[in-house]
C-alpha positions as CSV (number, residue, x, y, z in Angstrom):
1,X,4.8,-25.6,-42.2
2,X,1.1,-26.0,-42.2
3,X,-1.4,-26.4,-39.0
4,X,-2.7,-29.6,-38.7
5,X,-4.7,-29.4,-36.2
6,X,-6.7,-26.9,-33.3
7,X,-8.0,-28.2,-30.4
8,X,-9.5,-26.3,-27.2
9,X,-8.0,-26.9,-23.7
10,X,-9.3,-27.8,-20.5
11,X,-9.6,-23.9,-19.9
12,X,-12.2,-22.8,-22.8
13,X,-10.8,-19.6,-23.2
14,X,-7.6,-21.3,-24.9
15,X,-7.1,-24.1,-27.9
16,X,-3.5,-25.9,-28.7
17,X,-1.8,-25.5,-32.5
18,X,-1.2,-28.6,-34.0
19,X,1.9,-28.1,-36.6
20,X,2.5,-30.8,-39.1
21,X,1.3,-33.8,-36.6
22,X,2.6,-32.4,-33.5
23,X,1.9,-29.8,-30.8
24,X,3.3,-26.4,-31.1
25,X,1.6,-24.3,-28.8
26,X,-1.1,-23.4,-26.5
27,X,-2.9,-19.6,-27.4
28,X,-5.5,-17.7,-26.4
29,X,-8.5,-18.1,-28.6
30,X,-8.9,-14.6,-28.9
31,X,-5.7,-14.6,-30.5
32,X,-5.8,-17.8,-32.4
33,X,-9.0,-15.8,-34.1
34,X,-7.5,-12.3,-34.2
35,X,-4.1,-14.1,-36.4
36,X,-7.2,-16.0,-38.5
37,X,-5.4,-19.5,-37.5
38,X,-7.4,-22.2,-39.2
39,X,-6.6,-25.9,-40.0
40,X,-4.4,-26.8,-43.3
41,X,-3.1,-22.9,-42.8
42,X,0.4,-22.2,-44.5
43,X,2.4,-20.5,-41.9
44,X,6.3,-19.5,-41.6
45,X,8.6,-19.2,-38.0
46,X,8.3,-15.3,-38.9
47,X,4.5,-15.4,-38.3
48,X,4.4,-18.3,-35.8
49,X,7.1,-15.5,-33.7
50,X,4.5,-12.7,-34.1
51,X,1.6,-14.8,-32.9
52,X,3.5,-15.9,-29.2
53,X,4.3,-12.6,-29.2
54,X,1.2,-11.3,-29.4
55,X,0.2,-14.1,-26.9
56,X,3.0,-13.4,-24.3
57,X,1.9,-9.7,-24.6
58,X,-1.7,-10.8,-23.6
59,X,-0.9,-13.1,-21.2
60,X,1.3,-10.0,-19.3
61,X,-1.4,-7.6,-19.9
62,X,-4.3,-10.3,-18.3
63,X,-2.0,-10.7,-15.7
64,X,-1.1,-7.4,-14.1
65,X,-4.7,-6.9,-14.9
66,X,-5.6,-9.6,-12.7
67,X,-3.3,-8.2,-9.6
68,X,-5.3,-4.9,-10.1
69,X,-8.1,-6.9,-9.4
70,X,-7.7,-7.6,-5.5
71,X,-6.5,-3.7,-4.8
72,X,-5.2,-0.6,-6.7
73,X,-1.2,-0.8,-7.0
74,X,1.5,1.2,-7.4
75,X,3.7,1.2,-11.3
76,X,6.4,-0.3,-9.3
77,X,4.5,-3.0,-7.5
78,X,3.3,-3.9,-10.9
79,X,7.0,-3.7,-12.5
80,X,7.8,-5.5,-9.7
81,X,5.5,-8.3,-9.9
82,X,6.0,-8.9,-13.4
83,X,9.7,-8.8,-13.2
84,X,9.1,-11.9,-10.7
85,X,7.4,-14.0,-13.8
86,X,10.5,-13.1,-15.2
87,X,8.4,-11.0,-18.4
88,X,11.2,-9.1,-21.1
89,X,11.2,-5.4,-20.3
90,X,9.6,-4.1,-23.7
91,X,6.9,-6.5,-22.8
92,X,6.3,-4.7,-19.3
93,X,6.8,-1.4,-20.8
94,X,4.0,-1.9,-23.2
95,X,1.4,-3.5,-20.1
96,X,2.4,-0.8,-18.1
97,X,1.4,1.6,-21.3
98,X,-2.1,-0.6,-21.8
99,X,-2.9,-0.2,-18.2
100,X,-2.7,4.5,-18.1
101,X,-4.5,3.9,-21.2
102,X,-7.1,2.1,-19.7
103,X,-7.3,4.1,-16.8
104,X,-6.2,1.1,-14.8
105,X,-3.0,2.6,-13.7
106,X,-2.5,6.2,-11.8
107,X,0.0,6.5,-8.6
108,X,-2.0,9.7,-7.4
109,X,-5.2,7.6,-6.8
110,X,-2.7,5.0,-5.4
111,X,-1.5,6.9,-2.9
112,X,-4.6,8.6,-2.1
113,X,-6.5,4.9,-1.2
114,X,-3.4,4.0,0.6
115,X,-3.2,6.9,3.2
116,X,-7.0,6.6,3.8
117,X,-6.4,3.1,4.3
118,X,-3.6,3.6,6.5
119,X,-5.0,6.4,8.6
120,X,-8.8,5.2,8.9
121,X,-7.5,1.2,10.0
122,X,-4.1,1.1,10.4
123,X,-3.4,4.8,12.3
124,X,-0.3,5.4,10.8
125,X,0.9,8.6,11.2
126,X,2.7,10.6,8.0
127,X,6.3,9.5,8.8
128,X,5.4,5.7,8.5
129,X,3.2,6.1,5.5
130,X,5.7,8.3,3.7
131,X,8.2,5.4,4.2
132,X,5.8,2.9,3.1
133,X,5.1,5.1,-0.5
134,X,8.7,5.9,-1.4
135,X,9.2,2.2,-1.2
136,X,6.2,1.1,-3.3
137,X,8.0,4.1,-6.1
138,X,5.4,7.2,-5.3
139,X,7.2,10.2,-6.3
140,X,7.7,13.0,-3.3
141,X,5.8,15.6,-5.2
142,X,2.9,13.2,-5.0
143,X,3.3,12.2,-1.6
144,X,4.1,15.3,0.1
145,X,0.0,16.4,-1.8
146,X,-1.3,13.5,-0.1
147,X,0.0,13.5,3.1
148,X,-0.8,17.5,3.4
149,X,-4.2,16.6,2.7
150,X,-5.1,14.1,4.3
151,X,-2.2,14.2,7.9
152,X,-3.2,17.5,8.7
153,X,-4.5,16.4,12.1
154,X,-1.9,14.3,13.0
155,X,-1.5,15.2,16.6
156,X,-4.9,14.1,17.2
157,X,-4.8,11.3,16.3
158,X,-1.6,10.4,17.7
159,X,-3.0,11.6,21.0
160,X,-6.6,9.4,20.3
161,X,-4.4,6.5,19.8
162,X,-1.7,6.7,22.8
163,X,-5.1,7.3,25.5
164,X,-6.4,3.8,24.1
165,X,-3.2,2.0,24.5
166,X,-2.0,3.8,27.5
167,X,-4.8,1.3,29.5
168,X,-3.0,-1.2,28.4
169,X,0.6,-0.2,30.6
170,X,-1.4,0.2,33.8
171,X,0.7,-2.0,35.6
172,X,3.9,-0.6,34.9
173,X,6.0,2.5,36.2
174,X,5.8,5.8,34.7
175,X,9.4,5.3,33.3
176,X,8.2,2.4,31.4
177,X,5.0,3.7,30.4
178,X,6.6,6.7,28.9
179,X,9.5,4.5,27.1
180,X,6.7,1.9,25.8
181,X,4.2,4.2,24.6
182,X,6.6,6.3,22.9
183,X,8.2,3.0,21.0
184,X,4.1,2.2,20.2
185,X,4.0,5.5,18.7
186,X,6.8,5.6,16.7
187,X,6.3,2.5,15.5
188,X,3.0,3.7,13.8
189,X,4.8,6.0,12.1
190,X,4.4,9.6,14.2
191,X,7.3,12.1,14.4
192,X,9.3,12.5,16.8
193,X,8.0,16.0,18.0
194,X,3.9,14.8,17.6
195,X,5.5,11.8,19.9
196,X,7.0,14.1,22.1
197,X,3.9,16.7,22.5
198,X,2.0,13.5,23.3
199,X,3.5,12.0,25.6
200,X,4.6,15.2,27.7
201,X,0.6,15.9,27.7
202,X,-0.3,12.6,29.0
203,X,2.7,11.5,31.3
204,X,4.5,14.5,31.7
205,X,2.0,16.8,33.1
């Protein structure tokens, strides 16, 4: 089999393999250069095979790359992801491999820009977020660190939240104040005792 011909795509970053008179592929240039392709080139299926895999390899790695790029992620949401564009498992073994070695990659710092997140806009309290890392595959070694650094106020923040929504149920009876601001609470994540102290300091007393 010889190439025939190279020609660049639409996307400049990528040039199609001509094989005997007709298309073959589509690569990367980076890879077409890295494999030394060239026109009237001798090549055999094993090394055509090495090539796309090579290519399908960069392809993965440019895209979890490229989902790293709108926020940090979790291993999992990347596994996850990539699992969705239906990628072989040895190939997102070896992205997830490229991405600790580039530093890309680390659950700790993860988690760490997910509570702050969480607490600072979202005023989730440690029982919601905790939920929300087991599911996104943070280990409870790391999670328990996080949360005891960075929930240790929790109360107070429970209690700063409830006296801003508790305006909000000025119309209605104690009964139902008590039963919807305790739901609100909950429902951001807070413990059943911080719910509890809260609401028996602002309704109870």
């Amino acid at each position: 089999m010889k190439i025939t011909d190279i020609t660049p795509q639409k996307d400049n970053d990528r040039v199609n393999i001509f094989i005997d008179g007709n298309f073959a592929f589509g690569l990367s240039i980076e890879i077409a250069y890295k494999y030394n392709l060239e026109i009237d080139m001798e090549i055999d299926k094993n090394y055509i095979d090495d090539v796309l895999k090579v290519e399908e390899q960069n392809k993965a790695n440019n895209y979890a790359i490229k989902l790293l790029s709108y926020r940090w992620r979790s291993e999992k949401e990347i596994r996850d992801k990539m699992n969705e564009k239906d990628y072989e498992v040895d190939v997102i073994d070896t992205t997830i491999n490229y991405l600790y070695d580039q530093n890309l990659l680390n659950d700790k710092r993860f988690a760490e820009t997910f509570v702050r997140d969480k607490i600072n806009f979202n005023k989730w309290g440690s029982y919601r977020i905790k939920q929300e890392l087991y599911m996104k595959g943070i280990s409870n070694n790391i999670i328990d660190e996080i949360l005891e650094e960075y929930c240790d106020s929790e109360y107070d923040m429970a209690m700063t939240l409830a006296k801003k929504k508790i305006s909000s149920y000025k119309n209605d009876d104690r009964n139902s104040v008590y039963r919807k601001l305790g739901g609100f609470l909950q429902r951001k994540g807070y413990s059943y005792d911080v719910v509890s102290k809260v609401l028996k300091e602002l309704i109870e007393k």
